[in-house]
N, C-alpha and C positions, 0 to 999 in steps of 0.2 A: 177735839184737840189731837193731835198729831204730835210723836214724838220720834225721830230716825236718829238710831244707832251704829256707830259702826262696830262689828263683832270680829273686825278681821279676815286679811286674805281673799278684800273687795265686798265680803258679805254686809248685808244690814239688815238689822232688825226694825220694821216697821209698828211702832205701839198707835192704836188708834183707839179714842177714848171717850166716849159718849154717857155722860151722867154714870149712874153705877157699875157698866157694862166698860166693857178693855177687851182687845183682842189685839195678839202681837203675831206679823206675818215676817217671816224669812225671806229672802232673796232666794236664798239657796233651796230649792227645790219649789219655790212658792209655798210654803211648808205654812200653813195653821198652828203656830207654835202655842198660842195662848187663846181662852175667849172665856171671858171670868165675868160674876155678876158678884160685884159686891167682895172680888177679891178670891173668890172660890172660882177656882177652875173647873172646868166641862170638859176637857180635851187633853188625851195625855201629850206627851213631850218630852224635850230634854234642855236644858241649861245653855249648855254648847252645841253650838249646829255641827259641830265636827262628828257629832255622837248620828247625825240623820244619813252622814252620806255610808253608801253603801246598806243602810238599813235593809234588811230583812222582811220587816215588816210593812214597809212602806209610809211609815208615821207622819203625819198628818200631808203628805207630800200632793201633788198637782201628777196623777198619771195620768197617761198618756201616749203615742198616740193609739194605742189600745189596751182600755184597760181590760183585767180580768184574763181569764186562760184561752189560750187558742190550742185546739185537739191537732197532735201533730208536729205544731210549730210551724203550720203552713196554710194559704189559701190561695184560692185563685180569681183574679180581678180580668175580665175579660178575654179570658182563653191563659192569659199569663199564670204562672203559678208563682210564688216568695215563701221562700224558706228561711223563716226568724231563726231569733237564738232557740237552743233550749233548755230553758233554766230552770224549769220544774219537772224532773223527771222526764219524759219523751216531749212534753208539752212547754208552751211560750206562756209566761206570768208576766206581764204589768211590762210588755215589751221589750222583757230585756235590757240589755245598754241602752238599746235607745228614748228610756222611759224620760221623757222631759222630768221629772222629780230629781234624775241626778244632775243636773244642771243650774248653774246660778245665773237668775233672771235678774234681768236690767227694770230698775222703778222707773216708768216713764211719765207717771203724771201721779199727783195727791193732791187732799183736799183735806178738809178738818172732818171729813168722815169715810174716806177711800184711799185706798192706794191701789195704783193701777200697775202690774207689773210685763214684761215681753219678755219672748225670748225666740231666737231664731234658731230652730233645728234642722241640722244637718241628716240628708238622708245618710242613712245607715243603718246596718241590723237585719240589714231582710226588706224593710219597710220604707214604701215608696216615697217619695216626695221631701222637698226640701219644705218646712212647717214655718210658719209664723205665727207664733202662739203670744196670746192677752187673755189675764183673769185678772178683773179687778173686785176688790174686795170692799164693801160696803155695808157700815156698821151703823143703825140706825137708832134712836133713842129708846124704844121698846125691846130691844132685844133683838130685834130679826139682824143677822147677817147673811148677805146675799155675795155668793158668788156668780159674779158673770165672763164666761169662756167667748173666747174666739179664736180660730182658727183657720189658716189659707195655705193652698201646698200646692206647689208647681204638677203635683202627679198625681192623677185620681188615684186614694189612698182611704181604708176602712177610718173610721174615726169614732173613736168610744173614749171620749176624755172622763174624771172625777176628781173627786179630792176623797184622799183617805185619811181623814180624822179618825182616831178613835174616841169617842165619847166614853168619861163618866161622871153620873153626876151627883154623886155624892164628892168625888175629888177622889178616893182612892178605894179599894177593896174589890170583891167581887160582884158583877155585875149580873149575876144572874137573878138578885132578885130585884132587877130592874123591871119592870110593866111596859108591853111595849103593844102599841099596834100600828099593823100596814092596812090600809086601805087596797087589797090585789085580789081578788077572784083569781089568780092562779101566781104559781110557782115554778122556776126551771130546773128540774129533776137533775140529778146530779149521777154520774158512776164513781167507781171508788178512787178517782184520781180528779176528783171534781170536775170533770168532765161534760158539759150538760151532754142533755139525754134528749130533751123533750120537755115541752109545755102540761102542768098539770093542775087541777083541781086544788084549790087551796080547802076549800070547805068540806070539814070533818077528818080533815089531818091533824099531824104535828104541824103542818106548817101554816093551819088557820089562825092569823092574826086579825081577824076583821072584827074582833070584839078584844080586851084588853087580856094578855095575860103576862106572864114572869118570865122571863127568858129561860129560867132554871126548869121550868114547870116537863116540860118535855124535853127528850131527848138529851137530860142533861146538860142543857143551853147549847148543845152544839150547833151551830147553822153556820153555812158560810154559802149561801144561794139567793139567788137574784129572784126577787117579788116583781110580778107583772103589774105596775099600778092599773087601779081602775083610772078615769078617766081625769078624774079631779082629786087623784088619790093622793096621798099624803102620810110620812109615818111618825108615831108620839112614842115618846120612850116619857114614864116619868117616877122620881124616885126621890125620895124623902121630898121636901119640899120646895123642888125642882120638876121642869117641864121642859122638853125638847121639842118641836114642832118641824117635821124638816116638809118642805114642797119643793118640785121642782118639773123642769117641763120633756123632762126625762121618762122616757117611759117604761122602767124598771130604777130598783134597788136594790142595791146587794150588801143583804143583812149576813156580818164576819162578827163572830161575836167573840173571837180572840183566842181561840180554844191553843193559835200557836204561837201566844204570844210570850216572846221570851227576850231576853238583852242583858247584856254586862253592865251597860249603863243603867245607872237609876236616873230614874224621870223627878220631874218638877219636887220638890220641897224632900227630897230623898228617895220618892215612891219606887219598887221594886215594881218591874214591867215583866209579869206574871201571866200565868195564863189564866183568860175569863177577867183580864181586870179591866177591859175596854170591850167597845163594840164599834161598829163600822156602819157609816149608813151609807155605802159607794153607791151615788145615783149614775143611771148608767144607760145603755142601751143592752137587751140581750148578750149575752157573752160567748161569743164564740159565731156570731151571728155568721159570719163570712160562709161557714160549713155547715150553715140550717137555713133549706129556705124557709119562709114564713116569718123566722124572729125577725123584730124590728132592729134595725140599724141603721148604720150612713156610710154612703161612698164620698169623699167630698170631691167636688170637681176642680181641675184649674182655674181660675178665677173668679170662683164663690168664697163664698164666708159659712164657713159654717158657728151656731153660737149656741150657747145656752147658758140657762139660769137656775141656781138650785139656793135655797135658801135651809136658814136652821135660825129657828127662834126660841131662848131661852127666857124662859120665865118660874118667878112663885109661882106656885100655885097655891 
């Protein structure tokens, strides 16, 4: 079942509603606003999409077309060099202006279990090519929701799309004593401006999740770094009687587990957007890939498609 809302000032709310599972998607940013089993919420949010624009934290948004930091605010694509914004200290975050999340996307096709949203972006910011962007979103009877991305740009241009939901699944409080595991023999080392650094050893660190542990367990739950999946890799967060399952054909994840999460707005059913009260599972490519060779990345071409697929499956356990 399918249910469209209009929220005002062209926006709409997409409710799409499969046996005990719901998940409600935004125009406005392609935002993940809801995705509930049985009524309880996984995902934080807000009431009013007015409360997403400008957000800070990028709440449950579609970034794009590079997500994550670039060192500098710059790269160079075939002798060319592009100088982005920079909105993180010397450094470029979630693209800047031109992050497709602050923009309101057109529905251009639904079904009683999808909605398929566009949106055409205008080069600007630094960053090449004028974009045609599709993520349709597909909510299945077991629980899986899959997003699936495409995008095509007049100008060879880096391409590192995601969604940044923050999960919790209990519905509110701190999320460090969440259980989580990646499936990643290695990890992108970070410097003190989150900066990657380098590729490293997941096993016998803080940052080995290849066996289950607490978010809180180490480090004080701080992480905000990108997991090199293994091959068929895949990451489980799970807590009280809840199960998060996310796969995707992404070959990193970048686990944000909220340390700077903060808002004037209160989220869903009153909740206080706190820090440590969500976590992030951005599937991704390497970040910052453009100034490393070796990390995996994308250039896209004029006349290709580039796409991908990332799912998140909630369940009992």
């Amino acid at each position: 079942m399918i249910e469209i809302t209009d929220v005002g000032e062209g926006r709409k709310k997409i409710t799409v509603s499969k046996g005990e599972y719901s998940v409600s998607i935004l125009t406005q940013g392609a935002i993940l606003n809801k995705f509930t089993l049985d009524g309880k919420d996984a995902v934080l949010g807000y009431e009013d999409w007015r409360a997403y624009v400008g957000c800070s934290t990028y709440m449950g948004a579609l970034v794009g077309p590079i997500a994550n930091r670039v060192k500098d605010a710059s790269f160079i694509v075939d002798g060319v060099t592009y100088n982005l914004e920079k909105n993180n200290g010397n450094n470029c975050l979630h693209s800047g202006s031109r992050n497709y999340g602050n923009e309101n996307f057109e529905m251009v096709g639904c079904s009683d279990s999808s909605v398929t949203l566009a949106l055409i972006s205008k080069e600007s910011a630094g960053i090449p090519g004028n974009h045609e962007v599709m993520v349709t979103y597909l909510l299945q009877e077991d629980g899986t929701l899959t997003l699936n991305y495409s995008v095509r740009s007049d100008r060879k241009c880096p391409v590192n799309i995601t969604n940044h939901a923050y999960f919790n699944l209990n519905g509110c409080g701190d999320i460090r004593k969440h259980r989580i595991r990646i499936d990643a023999p290695e990890y992108v080392e970070v410097d003190e401006n989150l900066i990657p650094v380098k590729l490293e050893k997941t096993e016998g660190s803080d940052f080995d999740f290849t066996d289950f542990h607490e978010i809180g367990e180490r480090r004080d739950g701080a992480y905000d770094n990108c997991f090199a999946l293994s091959l068929d890799g895949c990451a489980v967060a799970e807590a009280g009687d809840r199960r998060l399952t996310m796969r995707t054909t992404m070959p990193g994840v970048q686990l944000y587990t909220g340390g700077f999460l903060n808002s004037r707005y209160k989220g869903h059913g009153g909740m206080g957007i706190t820090p440590y009260c969500g976590f992030a599972l951005e599937t991704e490519y390497y970040p910052d890939f453009m100034n490393h060779e070796g990390f995996a990345g994308c250039y896209l071409e004029p006349g290709l498609t580039w796409t991908s697929t990332t799912s998140y499956r909630l369940e009992r356990i």
